[in-house]
C-alpha positions in Angstrom: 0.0 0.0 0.0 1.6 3.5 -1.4 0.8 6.5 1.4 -0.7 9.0 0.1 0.3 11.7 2.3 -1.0 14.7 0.6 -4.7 13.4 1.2 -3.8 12.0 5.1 -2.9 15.9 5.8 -5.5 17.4 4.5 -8.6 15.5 6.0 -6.4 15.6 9.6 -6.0 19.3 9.6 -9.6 19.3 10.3 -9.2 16.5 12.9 -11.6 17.3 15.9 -13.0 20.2 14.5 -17.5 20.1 14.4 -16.2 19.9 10.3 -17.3 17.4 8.1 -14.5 16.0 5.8 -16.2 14.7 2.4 -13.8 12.9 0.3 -15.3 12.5 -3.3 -13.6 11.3 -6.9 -14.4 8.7 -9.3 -14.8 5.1 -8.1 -11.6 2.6 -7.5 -8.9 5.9 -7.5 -8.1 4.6 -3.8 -10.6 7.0 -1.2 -11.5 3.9 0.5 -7.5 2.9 0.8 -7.0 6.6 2.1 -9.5 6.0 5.2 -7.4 3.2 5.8 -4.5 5.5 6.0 -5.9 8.2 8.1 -7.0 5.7 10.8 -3.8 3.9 11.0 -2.6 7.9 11.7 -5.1 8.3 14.9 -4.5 5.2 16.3 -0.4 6.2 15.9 -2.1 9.2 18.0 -3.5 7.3 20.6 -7.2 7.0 19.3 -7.9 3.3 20.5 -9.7 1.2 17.8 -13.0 0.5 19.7 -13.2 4.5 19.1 -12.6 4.0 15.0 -16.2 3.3 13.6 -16.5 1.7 9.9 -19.1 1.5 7.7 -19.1 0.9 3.7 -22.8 1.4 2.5 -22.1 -0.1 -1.3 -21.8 -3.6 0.7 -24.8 -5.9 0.6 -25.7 -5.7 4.0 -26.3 -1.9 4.1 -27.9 -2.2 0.7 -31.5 -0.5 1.0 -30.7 1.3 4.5 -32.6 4.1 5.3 -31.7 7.2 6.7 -33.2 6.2 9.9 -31.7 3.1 10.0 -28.5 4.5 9.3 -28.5 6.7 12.6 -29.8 4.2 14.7 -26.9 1.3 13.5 -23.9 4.5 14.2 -25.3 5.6 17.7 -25.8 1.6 18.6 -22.2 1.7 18.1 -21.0 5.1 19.8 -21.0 3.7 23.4 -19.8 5.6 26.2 -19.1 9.3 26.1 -15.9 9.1 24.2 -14.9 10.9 21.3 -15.7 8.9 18.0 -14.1 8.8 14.7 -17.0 7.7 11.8 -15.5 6.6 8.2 -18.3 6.6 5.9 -17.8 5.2 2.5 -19.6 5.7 -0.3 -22.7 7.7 1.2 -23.8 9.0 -1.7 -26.0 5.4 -1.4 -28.3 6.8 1.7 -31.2 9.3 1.3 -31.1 12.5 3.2 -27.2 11.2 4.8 -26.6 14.8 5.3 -29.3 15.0 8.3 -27.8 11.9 9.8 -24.3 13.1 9.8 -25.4 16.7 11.0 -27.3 15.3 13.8 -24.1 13.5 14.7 -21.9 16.4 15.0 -24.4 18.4 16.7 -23.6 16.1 19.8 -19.8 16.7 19.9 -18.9 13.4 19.9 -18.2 12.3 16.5 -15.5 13.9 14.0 -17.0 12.3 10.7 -15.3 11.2 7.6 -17.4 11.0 4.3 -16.2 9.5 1.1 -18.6 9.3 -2.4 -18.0 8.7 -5.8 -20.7 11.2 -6.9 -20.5 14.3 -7.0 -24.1 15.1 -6.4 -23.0 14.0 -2.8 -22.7 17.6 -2.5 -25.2 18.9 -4.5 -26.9 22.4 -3.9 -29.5 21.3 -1.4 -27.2 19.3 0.5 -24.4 21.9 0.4 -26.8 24.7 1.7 -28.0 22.3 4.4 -24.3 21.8 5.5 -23.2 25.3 4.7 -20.2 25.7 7.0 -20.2 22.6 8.0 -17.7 20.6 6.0 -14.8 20.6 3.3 -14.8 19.1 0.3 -11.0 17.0 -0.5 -11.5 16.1 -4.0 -9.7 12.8 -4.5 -7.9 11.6 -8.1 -6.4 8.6 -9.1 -2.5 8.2 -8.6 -0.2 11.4 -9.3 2.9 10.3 -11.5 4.8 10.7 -7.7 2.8 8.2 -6.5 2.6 5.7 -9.2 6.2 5.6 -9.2 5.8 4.3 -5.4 4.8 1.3 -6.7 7.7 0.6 -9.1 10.2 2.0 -6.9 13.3 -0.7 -6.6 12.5 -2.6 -9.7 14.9 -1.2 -11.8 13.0 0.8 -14.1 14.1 4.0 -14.9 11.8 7.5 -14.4 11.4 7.3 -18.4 10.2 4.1 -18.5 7.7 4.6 -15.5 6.5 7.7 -17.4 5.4 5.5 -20.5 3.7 3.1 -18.3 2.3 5.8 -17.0 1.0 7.2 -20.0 -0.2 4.0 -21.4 -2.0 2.7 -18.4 -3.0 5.6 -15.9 -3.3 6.2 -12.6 -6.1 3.7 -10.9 -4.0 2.2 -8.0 -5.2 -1.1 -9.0 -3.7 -1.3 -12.1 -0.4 0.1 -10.7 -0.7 -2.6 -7.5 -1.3 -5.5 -9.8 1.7 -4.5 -12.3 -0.7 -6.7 -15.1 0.0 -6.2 -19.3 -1.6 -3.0 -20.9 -4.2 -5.6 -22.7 -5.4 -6.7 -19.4 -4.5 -3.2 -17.9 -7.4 -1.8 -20.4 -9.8 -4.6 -19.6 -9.4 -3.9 -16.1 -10.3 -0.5 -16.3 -13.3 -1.1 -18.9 -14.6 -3.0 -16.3 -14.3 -0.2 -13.8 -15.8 2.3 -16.3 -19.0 0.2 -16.6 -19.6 -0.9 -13.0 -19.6 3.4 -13.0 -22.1 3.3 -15.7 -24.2 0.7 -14.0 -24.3 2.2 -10.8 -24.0 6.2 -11.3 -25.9 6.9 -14.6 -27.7 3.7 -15.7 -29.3 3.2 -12.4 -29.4 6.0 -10.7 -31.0 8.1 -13.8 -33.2 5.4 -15.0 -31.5 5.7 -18.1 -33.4 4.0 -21.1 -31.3 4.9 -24.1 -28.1 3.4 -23.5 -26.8 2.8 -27.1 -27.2 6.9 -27.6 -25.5 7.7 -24.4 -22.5 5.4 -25.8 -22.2 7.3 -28.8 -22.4 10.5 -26.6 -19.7 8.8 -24.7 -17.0 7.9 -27.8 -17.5 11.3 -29.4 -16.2 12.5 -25.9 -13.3 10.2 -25.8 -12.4 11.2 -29.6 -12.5 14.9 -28.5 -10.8 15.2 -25.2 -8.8 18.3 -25.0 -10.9 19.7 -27.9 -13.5 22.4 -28.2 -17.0 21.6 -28.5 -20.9 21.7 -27.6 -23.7 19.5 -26.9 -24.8 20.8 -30.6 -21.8 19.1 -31.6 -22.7 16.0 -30.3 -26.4 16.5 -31.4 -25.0 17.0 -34.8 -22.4 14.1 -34.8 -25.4 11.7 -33.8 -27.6 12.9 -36.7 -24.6 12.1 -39.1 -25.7 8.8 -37.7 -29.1 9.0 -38.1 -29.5 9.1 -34.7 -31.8 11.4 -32.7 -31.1 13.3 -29.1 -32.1 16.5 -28.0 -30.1 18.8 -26.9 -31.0 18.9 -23.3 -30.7 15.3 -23.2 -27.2 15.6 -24.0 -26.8 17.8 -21.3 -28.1 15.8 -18.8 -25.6 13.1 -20.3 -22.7 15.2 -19.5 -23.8 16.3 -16.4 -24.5 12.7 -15.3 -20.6 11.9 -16.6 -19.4 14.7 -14.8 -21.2 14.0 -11.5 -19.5 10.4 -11.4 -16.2 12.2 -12.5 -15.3 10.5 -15.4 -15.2 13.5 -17.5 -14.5 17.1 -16.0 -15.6 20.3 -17.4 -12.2 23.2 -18.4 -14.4 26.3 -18.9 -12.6 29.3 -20.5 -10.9 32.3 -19.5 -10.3 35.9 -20.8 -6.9 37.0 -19.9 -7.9 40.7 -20.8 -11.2 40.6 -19.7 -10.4 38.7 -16.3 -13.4 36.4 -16.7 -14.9 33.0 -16.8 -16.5 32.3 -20.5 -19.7 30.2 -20.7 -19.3 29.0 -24.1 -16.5 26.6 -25.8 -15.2 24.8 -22.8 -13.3 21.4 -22.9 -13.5 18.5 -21.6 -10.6 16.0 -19.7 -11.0 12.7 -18.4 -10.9 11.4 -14.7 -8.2 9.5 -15.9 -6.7 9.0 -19.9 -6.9 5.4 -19.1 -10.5 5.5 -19.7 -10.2 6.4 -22.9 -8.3 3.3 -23.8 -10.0 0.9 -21.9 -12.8 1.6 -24.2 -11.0 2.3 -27.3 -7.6 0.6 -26.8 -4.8 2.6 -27.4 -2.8 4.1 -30.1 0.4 6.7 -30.7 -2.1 9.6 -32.4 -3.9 9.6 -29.0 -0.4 10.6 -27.1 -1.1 14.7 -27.7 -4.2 14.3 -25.7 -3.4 12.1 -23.2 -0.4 14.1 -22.0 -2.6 17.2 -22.0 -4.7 14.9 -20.3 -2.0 14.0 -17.4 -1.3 17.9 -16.9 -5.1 18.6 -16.4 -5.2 16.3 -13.9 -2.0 17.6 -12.2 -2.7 21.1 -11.8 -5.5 19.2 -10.2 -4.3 17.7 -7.8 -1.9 20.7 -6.6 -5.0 22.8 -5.7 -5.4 25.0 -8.4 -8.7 26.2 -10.0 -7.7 25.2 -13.8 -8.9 27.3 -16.7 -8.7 27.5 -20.6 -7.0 31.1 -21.5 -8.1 33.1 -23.9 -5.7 35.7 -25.1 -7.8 37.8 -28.0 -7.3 34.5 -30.8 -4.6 33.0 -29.2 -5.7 29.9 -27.0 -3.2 28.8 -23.5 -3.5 25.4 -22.9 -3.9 25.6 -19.2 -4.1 29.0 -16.6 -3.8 27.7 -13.2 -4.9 29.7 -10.3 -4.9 30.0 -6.5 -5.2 32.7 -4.0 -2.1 34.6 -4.7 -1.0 32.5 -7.0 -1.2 31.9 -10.8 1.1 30.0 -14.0 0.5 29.2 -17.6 1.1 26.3 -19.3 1.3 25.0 -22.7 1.6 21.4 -23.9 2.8 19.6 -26.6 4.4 16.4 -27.8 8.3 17.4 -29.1 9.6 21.0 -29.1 9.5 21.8 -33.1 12.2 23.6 -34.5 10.3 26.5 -34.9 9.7 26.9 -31.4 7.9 30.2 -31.9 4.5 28.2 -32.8 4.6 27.0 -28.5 5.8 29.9 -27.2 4.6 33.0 -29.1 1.1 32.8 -27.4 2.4 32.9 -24.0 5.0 35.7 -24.7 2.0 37.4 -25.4 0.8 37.2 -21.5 2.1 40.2 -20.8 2.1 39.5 -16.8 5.4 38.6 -14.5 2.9 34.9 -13.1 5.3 32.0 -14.4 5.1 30.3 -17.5 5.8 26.5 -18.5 6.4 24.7 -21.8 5.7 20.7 -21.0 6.9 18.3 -23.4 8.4 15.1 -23.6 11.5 16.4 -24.7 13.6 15.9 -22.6 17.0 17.5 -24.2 14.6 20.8 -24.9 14.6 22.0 -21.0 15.8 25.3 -20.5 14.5 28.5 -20.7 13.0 30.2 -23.8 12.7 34.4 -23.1 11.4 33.8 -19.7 9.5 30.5 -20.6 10.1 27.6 -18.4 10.8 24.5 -20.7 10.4 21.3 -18.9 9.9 17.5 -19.7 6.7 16.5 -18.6 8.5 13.4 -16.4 10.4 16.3 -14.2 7.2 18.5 -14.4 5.5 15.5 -12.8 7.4 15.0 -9.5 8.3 19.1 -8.8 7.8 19.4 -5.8 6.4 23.1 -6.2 5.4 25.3 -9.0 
């Protein structure tokens, strides 16, 4: 088991406090490993384990519990009037959950742990409900740094992690089990439709599942790339298929709940603001894409943008497409007092102009990166950071 530190940290800082800590990201990227972690952590504290309270509601005894039930099983279990540490996995499963947990906290005897793999976990009515009352910790699947955890003392080199990488994500299971891509890609297709099932298919009552998997393979074709739900709408007619619009809204709002696809809206440099039109779209990991259309060289451009989205992630940064007049910036990443730009691409060309002439343009003192898998291109270009995506990876800072 790889520690993932960075996630430990951040739900403890909150340790004790009347704070609920809501862990959410898409299923099998390890939130259920990470509870594991944080309660080996209090009982290195001194929390004794009769104090540590589990419950997983996807198993098949909890299946069909009610709220009710719910509260009545944890306070059964809360004996005495010591503190209480409650990890709850995969909530999202229980009706009104949010009125179970709050009641809990109200008595100052439980600090609560929340995990879900869908992000309507938090949605507006439940967030209003709990306004004040807890922190969301988004959780991804495994960070370059940490996937190289799992190969550390077998010889391989930082390159050669980095293809694996590339070629077979970041689900911890696929790194733990060191299988073959082939079975590496049926592994995670299996992953992607137990998602399906559960999230969208089921949850949504969804009676059109051929139409939502051509929804689905037009965004897999066109990650990293502009385009609409009239895009889609049009694509499916080409087919002599029919959707409305609105239902292909609800189809990428659906994807995006269960985090398999997040949404990169667009930013105006000059105009300092978020655009509502022409937003892309990254996955929850690039692996998805090939464990539903196998993989090939031509997708390498995207899936390294891919990897970076998902990077700037992870650091805490509010990610952003800039817009600069016509000139596009792959990524802007912002936090409070803090902000870089970055621009992606495969190799350096000779005519290194074509990368870096939109972000000379910035005309701001906020760093700016060049990420490639070049390696003998690092160095700096006018001010322009150039760096191989490998060494990009494991930086510790920005």
């Amino acid at each position: 088991m790889i520690n993932r530190p960075d996630y430990v940290s951040r739900a403890l800082k909150f340790k004790d406090l009347p704070i609920i800590k809501i862990m959410s990201g898409i299923r099998r990227c390890g939130k259920s490993t990470i509870f594991e972690m944080i309660k080996k952590e209090l009982e290195a504290m001194g929390i004794g384990r009769e104090q540590i309270i589990s419950r997983n509601y996807t198993d098949v005894e909890l299946d069909g519990m009610t709220a009710r039930e719910m509260l009545a099983d944890l306070k059964k279990s809360m004996r005495g009037g010591q503190k209480h540490y409650l990890f709850l996995d995969e909530l999202q499963e229980i009706d009104n959950w949010e009125k179970v947990v709050n009641q809990l906290m109200s008595g100052g005897n439980a600090d609560i742990y929340v995990t879900g793999s869908n992000s309507k976990l938090m949605s507006g009515e439940i967030s209003t409900y709990l306004s004040g009352r807890y922190v969301s910790i988004p959780v991804y699947t495994l960070s370059f740094r940490e996937y190289s955890e799992f190969f550390r003392g077998e010889g391989l080199s930082s390159q050669e992690m980095l293809e694996k990488y590339i070629k077979t994500g970041g689900f911890p299971l696929i790194a733990a089990s060191r299988i073959d891509e082939r079975s590496a890609y049926q592994v995670v297709h299996d992953i992607y439709g137990a998602i399906v099932s559960r999230d969208i298919v089921r949850r949504h009552r969804m009676n059109r599942q051929d139409l939502f998997d051509r929804t689905v393979r037009f965004i897999l074709d066109n990650v990293g790339k502009t385009f609409s739900a009239n895009s889609i709408a049009k694509f499916l007619r080409s087919e002599n298929r029919r959707l409305s619009v609105e239902t292909i809204y609800n189809y990428l709002k659906w994807l995006e709940q269960a985090f398999i696809i997040h949404k990169c809206q667009r930013y105006d440099i000059i105009g300092k603001s978020i655009l509502k039109t022409q937003e892309k779209y990254y996955l929850g990991d690039i692996s998805l894409k090939y464990g539903l259309m196998g993989y090939n060289a031509s997708m390498l451009p995207a899936a390294i943008e891919n990897i970076v989205y998902l990077e700037l992630c992870r650091r805490g940064y509010d990610v952003y497409i800039g817009k600069l007049q016509e000139q596009e910036i792959d990524f802007i990443a912002q936090k409070p007092g803090e902000k870089i730009y970055v621009q992606v691409c495969v190799m350096l060309p000779e005519n290194s102009s074509r990368e870096t002439d939109n972000l000379l343009a910035i005309k701001d003192n906020f760093p700016k990166y060049l990420i490639t898998l070049d390696k003998l291109s690092e160095g700096n270009i006018n001010g322009i950071q150039v760096m191989c995506l490998q060494n990009f990876l494991l930086k510790e800072k920005l």
